[in-house]
N, CA, C and O atoms as a printed pandas DataFrame, in Angstrom:
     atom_number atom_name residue_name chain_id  residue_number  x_coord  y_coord  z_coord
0              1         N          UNK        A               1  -10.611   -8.627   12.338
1              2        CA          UNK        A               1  -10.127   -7.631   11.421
2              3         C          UNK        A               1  -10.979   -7.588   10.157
3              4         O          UNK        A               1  -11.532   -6.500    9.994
4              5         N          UNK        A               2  -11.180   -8.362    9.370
5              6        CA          UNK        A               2  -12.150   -8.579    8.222
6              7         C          UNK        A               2  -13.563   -8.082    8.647
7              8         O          UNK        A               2  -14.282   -7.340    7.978
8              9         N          UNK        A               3  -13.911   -8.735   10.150
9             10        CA          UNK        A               3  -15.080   -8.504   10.219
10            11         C          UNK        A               3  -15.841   -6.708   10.514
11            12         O          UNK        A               3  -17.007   -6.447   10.812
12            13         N          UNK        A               4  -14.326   -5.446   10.227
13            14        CA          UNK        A               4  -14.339   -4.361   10.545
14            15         C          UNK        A               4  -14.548   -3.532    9.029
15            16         O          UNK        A               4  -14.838   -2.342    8.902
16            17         N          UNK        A               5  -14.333   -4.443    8.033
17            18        CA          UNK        A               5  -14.284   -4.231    6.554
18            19         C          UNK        A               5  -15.529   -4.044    6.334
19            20         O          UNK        A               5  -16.512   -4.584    6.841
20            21         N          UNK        A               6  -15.384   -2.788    5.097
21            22        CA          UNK        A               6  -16.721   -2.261    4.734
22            23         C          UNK        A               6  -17.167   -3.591    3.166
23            24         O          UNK        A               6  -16.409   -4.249    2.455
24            25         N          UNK        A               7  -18.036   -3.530    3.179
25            26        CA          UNK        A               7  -18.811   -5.083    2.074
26            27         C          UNK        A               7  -18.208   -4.844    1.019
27            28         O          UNK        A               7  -17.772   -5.901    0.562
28            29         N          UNK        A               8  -17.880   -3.702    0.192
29            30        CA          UNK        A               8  -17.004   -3.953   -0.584
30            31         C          UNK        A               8  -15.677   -4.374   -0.784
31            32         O          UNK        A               8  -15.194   -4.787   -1.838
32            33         N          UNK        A               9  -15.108   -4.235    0.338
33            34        CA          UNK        A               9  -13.374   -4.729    0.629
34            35         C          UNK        A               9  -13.674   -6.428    0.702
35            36         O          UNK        A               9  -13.044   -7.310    0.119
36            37         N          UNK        A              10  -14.740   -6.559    1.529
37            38        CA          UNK        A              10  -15.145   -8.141    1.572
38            39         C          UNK        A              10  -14.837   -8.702    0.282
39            40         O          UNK        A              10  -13.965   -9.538    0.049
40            41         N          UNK        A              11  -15.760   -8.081   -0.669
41            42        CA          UNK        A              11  -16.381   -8.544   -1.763
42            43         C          UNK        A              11  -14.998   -8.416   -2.983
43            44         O          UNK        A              11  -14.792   -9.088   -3.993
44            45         N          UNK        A              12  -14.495   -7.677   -2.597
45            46        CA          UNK        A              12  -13.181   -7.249   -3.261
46            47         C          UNK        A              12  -11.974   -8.305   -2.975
47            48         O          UNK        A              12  -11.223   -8.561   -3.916
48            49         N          UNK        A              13  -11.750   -8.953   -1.664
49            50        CA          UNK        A              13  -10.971  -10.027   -1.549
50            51         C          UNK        A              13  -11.815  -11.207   -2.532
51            52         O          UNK        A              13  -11.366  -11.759   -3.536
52            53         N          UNK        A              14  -12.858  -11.355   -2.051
53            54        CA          UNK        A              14  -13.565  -12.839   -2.544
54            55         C          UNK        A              14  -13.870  -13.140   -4.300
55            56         O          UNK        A              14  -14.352  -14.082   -4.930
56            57         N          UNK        A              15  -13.300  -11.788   -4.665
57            58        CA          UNK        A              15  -13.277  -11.974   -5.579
58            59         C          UNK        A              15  -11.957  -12.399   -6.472
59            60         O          UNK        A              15  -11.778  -13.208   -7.383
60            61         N          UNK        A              16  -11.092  -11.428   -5.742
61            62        CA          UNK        A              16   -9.168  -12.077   -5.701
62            63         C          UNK        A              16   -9.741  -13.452   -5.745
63            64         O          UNK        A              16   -9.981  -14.055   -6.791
64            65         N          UNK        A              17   -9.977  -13.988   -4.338
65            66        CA          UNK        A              17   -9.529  -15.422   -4.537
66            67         C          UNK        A              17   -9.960  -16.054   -5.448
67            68         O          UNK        A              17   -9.225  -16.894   -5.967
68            69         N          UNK        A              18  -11.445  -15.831   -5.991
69            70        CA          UNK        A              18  -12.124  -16.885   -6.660
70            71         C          UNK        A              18  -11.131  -16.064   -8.123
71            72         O          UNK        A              18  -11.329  -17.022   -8.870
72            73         N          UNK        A              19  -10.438  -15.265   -8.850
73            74        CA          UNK        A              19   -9.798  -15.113   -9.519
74            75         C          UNK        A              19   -8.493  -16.052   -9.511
75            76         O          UNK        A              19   -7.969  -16.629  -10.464
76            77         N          UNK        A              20   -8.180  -16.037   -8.362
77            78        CA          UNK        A              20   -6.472  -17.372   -8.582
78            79         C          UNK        A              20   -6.631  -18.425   -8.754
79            80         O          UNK        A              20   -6.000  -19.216   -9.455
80            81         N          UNK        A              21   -7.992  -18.632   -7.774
81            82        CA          UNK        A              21   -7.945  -20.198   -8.019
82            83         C          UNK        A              21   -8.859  -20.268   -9.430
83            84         O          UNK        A              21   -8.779  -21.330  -10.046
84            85         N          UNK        A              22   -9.343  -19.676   -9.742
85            86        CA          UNK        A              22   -9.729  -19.941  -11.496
86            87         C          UNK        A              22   -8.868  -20.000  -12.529
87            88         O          UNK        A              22   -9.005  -20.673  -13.551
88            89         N          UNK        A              23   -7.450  -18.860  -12.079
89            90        CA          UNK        A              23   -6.410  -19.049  -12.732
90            91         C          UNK        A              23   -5.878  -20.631  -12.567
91            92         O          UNK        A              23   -5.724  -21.560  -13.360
92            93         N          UNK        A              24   -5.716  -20.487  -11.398
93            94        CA          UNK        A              24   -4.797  -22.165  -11.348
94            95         C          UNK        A              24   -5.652  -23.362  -11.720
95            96         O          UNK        A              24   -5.109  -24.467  -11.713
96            97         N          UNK        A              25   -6.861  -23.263  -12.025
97            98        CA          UNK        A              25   -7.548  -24.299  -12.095
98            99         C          UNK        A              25   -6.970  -24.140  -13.890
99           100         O          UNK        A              25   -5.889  -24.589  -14.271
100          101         N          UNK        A              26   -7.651  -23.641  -14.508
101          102        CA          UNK        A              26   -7.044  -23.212  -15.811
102          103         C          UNK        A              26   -5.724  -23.584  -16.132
103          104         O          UNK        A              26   -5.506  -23.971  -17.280
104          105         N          UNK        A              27   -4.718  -23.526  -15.231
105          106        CA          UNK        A              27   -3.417  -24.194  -15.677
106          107         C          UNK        A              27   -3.268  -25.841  -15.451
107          108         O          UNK        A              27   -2.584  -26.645  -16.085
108          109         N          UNK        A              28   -4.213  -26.061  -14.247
109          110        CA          UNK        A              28   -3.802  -27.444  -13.958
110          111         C          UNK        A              28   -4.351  -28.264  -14.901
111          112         O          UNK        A              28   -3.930  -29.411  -15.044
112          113         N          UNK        A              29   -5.366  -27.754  -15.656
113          114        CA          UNK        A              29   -6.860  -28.478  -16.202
114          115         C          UNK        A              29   -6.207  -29.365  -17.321
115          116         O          UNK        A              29   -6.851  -30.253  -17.879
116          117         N          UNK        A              30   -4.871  -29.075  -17.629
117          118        CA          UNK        A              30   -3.998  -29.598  -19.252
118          119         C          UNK        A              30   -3.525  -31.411  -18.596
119          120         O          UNK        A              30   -3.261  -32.410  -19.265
120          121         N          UNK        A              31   -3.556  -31.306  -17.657
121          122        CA          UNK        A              31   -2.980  -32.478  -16.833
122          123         C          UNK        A              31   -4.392  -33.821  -17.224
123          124         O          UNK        A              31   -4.457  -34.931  -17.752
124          125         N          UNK        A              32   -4.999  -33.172  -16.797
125          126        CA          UNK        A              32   -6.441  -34.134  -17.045
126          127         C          UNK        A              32   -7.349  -33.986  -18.330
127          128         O          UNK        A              32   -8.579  -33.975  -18.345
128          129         N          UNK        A              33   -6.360  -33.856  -19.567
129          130        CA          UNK        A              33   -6.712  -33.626  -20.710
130          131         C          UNK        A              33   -7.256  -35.389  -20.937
131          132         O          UNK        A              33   -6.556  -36.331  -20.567
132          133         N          UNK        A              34   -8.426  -35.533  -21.513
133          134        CA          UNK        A              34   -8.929  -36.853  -22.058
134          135         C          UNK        A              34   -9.791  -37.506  -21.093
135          136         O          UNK        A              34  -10.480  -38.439  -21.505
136          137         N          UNK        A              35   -9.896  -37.024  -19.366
137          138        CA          UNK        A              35  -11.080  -37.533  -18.903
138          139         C          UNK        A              35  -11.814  -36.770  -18.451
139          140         O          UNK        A              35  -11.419  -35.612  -18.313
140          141         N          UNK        A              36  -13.003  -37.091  -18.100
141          142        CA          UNK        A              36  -13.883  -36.059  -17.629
142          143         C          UNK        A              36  -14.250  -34.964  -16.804
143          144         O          UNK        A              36  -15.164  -34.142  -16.863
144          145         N          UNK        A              37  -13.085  -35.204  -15.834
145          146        CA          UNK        A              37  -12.829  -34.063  -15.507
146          147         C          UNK        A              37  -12.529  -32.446  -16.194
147          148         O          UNK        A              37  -12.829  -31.305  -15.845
148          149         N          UNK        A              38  -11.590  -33.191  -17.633
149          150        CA          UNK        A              38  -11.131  -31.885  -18.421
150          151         C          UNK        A              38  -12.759  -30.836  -18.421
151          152         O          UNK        A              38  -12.890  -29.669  -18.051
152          153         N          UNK        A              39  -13.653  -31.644  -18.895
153          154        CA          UNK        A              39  -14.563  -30.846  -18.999
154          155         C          UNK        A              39  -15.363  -29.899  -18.150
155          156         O          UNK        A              39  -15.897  -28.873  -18.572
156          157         N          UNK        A              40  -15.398  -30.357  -16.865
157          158        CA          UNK        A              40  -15.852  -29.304  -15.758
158          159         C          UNK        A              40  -14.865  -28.306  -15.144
159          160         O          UNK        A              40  -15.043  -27.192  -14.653
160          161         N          UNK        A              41  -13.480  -29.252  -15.374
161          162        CA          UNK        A              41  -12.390  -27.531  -14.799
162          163         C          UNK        A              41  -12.542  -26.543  -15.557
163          164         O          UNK        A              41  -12.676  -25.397  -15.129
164          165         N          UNK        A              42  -12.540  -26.932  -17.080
165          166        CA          UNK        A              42  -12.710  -26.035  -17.987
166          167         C          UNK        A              42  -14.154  -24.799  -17.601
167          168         O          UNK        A              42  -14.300  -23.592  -17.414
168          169         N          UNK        A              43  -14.618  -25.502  -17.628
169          170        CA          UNK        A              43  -16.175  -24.509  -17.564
170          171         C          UNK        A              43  -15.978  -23.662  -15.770
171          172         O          UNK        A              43  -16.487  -22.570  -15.517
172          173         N          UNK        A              44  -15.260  -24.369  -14.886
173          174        CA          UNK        A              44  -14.900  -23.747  -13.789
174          175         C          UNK        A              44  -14.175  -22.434  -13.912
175          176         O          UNK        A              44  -14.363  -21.365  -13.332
176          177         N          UNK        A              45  -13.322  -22.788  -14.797
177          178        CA          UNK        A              45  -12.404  -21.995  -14.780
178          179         C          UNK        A              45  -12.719  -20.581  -16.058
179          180         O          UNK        A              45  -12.387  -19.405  -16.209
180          181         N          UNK        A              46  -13.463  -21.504  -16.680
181          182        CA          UNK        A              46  -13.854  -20.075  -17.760
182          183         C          UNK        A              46  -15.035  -18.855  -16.852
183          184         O          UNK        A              46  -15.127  -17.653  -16.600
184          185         N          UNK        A              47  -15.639  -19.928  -16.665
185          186        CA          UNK        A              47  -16.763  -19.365  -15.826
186          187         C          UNK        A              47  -16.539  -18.237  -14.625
187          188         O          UNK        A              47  -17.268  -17.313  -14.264
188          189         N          UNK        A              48  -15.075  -18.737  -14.091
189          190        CA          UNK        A              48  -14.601  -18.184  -13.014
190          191         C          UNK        A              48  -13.583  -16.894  -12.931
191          192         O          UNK        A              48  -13.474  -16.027  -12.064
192          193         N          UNK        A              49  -12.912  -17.092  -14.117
193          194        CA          UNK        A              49  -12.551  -15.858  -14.852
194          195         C          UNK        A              49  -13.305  -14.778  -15.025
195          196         O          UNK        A              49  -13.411  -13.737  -14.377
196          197         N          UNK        A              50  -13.861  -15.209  -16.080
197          198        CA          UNK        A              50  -14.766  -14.099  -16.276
198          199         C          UNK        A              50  -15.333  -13.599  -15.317
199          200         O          UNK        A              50  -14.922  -12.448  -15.176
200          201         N          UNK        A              51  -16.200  -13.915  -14.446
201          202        CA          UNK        A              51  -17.339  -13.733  -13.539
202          203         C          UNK        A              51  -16.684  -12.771  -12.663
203          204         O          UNK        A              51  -17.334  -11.935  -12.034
204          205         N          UNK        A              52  -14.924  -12.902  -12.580
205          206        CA          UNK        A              52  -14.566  -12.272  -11.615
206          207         C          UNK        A              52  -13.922  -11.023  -11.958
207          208         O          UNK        A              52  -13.420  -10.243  -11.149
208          209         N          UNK        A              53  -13.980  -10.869  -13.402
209          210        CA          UNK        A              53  -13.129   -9.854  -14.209
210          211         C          UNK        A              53  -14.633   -8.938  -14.474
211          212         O          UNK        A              53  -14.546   -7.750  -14.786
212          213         N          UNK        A              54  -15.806   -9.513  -14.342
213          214        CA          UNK        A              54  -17.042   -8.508  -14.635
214          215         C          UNK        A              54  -17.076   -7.974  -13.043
215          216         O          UNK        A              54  -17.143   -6.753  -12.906
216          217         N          UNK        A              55  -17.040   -8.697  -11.982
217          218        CA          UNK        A              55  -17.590   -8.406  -10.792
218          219         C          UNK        A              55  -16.660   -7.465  -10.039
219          220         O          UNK        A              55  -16.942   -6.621   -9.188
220          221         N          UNK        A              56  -15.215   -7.890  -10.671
221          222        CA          UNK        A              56  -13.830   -7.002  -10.309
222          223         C          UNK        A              56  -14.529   -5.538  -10.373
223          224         O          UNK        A              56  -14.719   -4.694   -9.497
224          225         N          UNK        A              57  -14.850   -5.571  -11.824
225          226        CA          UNK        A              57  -15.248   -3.628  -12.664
226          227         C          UNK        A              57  -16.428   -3.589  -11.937
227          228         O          UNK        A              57  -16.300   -2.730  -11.065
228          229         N          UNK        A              58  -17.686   -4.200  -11.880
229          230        CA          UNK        A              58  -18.801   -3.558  -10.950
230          231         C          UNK        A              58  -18.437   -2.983   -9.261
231          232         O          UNK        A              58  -18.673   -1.921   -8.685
232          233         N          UNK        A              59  -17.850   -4.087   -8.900
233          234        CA          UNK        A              59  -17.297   -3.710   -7.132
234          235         C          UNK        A              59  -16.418   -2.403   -7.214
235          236         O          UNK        A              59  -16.713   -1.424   -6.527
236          237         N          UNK        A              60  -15.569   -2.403   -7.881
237          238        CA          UNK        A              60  -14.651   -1.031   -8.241
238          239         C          UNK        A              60  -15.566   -0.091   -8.327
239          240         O          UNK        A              60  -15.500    0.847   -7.533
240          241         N          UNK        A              61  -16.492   -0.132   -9.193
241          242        CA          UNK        A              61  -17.688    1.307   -9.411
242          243         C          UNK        A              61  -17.740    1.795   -8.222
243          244         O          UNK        A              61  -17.356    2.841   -7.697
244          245         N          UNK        A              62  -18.598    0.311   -7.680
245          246        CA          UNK        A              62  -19.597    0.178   -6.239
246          247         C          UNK        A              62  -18.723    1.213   -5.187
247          248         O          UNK        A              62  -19.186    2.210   -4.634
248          249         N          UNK        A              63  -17.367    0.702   -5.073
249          250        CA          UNK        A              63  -16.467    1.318   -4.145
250          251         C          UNK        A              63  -16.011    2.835   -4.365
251          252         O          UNK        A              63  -15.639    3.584   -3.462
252          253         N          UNK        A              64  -16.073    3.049   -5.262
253          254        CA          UNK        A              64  -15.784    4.442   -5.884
254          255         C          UNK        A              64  -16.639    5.428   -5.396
255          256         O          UNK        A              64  -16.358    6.539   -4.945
256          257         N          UNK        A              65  -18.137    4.668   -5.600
257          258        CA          UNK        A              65  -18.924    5.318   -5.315
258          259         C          UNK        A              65  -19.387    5.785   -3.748
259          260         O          UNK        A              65  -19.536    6.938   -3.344
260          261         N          UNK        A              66  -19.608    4.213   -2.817
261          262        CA          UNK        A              66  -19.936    4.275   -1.720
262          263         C          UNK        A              66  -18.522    4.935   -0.496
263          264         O          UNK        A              66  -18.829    5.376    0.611
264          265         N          UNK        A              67  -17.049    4.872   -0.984
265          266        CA          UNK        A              67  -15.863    4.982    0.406
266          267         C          UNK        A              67  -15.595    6.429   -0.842
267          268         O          UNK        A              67  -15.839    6.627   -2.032
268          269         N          UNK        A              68  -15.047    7.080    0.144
269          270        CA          UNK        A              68  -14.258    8.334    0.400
270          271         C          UNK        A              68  -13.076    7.783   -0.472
271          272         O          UNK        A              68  -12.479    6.811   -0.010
272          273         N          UNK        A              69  -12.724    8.220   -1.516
273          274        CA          UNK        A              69  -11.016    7.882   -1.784
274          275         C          UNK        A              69  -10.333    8.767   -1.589
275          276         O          UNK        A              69   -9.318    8.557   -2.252
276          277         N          UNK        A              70  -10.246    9.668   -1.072
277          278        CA          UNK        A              70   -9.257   10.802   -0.359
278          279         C          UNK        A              70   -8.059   10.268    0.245
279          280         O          UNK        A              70   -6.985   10.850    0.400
280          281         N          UNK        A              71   -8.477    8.701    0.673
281          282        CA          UNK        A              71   -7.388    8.379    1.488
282          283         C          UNK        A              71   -6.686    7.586    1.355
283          284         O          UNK        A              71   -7.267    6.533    1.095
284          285         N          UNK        A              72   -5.237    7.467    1.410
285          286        CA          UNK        A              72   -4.496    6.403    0.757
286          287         C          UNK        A              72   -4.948    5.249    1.089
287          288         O          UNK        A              72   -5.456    4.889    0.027
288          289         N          UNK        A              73   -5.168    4.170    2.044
289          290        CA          UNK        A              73   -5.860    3.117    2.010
290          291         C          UNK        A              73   -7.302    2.913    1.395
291          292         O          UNK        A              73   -7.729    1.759    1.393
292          293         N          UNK        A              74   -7.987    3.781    0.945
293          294        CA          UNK        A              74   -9.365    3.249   -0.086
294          295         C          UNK        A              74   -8.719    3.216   -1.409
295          296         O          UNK        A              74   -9.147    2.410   -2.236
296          297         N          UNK        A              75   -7.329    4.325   -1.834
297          298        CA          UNK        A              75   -7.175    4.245   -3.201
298          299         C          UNK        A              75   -6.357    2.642   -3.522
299          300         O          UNK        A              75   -6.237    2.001   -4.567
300          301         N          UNK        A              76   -5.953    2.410   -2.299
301          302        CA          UNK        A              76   -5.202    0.759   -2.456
302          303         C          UNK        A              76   -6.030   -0.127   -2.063
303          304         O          UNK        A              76   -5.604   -1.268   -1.879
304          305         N          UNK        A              77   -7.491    0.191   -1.823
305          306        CA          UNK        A              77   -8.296   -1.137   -2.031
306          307         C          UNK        A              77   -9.069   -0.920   -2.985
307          308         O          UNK        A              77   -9.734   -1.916   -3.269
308          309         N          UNK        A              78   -9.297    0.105   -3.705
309          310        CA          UNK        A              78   -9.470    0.321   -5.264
310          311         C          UNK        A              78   -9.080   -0.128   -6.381
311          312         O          UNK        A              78   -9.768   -0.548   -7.311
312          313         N          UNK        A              79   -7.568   -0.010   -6.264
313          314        CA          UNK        A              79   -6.647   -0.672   -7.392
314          315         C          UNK        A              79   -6.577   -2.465   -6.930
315          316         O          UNK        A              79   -6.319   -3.372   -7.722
316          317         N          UNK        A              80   -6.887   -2.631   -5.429
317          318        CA          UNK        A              80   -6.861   -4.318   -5.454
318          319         C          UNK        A              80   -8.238   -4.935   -5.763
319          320         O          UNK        A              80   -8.448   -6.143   -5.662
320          321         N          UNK        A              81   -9.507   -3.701   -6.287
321          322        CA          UNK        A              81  -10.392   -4.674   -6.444
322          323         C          UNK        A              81  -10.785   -4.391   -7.691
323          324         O          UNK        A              81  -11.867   -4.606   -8.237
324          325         N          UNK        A              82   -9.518   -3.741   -8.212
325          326        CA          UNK        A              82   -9.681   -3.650  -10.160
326          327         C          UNK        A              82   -8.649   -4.767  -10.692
327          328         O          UNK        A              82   -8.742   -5.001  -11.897
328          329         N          UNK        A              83   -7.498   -5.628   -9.836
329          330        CA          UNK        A              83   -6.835   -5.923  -10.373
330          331         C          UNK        A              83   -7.429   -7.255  -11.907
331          332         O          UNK        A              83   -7.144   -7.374  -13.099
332          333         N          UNK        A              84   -8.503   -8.116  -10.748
333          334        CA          UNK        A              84   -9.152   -8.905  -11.929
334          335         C          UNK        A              84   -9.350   -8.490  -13.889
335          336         O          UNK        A              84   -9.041   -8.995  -14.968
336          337         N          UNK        A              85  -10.043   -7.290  -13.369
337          338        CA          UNK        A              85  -10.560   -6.516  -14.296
338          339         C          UNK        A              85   -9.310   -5.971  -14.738
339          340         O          UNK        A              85   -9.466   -5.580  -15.895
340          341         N          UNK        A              86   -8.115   -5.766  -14.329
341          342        CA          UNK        A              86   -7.232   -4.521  -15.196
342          343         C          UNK        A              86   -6.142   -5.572  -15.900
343          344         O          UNK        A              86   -5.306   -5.233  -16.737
344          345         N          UNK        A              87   -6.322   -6.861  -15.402
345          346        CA          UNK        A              87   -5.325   -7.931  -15.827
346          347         C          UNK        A              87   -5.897   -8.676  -17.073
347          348         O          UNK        A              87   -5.331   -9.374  -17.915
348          349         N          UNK        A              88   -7.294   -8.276  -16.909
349          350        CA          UNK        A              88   -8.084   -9.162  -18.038
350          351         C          UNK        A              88   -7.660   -8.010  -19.280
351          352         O          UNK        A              88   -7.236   -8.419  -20.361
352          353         N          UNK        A              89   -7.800   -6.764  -19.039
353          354        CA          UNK        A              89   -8.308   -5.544  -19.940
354          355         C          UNK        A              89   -6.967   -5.513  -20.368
355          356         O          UNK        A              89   -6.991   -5.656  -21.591
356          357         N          UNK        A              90   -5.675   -5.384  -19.921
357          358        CA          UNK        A              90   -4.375   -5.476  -20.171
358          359         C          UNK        A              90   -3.723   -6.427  -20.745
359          360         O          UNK        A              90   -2.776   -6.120  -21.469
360          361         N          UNK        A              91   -3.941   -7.278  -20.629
361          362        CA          UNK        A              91   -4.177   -8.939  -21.861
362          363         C          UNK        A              91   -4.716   -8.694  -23.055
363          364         O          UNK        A              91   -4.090   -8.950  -24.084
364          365         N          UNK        A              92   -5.870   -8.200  -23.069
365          366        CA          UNK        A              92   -6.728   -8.238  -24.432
366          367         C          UNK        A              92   -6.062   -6.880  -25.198
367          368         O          UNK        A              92   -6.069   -6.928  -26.428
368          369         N          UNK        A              93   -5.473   -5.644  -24.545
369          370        CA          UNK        A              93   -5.000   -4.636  -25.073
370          371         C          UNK        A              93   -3.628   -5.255  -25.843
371          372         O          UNK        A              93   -3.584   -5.029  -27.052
372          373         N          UNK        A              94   -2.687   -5.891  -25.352
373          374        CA          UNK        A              94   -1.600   -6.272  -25.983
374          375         C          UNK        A              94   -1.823   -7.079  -26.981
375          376         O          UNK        A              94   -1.231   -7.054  -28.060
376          377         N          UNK        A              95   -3.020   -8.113  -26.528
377          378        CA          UNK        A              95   -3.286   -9.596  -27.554
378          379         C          UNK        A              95   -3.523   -8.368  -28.973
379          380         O          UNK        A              95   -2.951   -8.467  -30.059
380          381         N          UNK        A              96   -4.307   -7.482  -28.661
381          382        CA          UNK        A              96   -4.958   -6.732  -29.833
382          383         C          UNK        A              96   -4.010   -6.321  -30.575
383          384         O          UNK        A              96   -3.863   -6.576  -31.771
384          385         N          UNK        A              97   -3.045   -5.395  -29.610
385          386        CA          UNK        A              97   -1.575   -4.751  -30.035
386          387         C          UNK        A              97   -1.211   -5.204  -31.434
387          388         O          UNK        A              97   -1.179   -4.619  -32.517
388          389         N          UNK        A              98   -0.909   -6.615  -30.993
389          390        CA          UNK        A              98    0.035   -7.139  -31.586
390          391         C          UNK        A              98   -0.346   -8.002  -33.036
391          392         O          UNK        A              98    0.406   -8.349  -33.947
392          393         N          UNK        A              99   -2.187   -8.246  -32.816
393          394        CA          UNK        A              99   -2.959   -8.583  -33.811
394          395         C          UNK        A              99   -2.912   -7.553  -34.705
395          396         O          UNK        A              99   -3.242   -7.895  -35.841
396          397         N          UNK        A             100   -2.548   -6.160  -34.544
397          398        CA          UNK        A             100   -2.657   -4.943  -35.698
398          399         C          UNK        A             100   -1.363   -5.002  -36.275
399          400         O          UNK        A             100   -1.174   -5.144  -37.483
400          401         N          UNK        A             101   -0.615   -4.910  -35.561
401          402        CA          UNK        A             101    1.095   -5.040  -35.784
402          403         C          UNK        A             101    1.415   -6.206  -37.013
403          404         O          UNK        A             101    2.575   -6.460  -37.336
């Protein structure tokens, strides 16, 4: 079934995942505060965030551009390969919100 997926849907899951588990690495990372580990989850997890919240918005372009969205299944693998990107952008909109407020 995957292997019937056009490279962006690929690229669009692999990026989900490496998004959760960057999330969860990020939550667990408080546990191993003081040894050395703290320091490489951290950079895992920053690193992994991000990377996936830039690559989220490029693959979204990519897909926009290359599949047909006419059809209800490209517009729902559209919105699943913006979620990185729309969760990051939706965070920083409220954080801001509320910094003006």
């Amino acid at each position: 079934m995957i292997s019937k997926l056009h490279w962006t849907k690929k690229i669009a899951l692999i990026i989900f995942v490496i998004f959760i588990i960057s999330v969860f690495v990020g939550n667990i990372k408080e546990h191993f505060r003081g040894t050395p580990y703290y320091v490489y989850l951290s950079m895992f997890s920053f690193i992994g965030v991000l990377g996936s919240v830039l690559w989220s918005f490029v693959n979204s372009v990519l897909m926009y551009k290359e599949i047909n969205i006419k059809s209800n299944p490209n517009i729902y693998w559209l919105i699943f390969s913006a979620i990185p990107f729309l969760y990051f952008f939706i965070g920083l909109m409220i954080i801001l919100f509320y910094t003006i407020i």
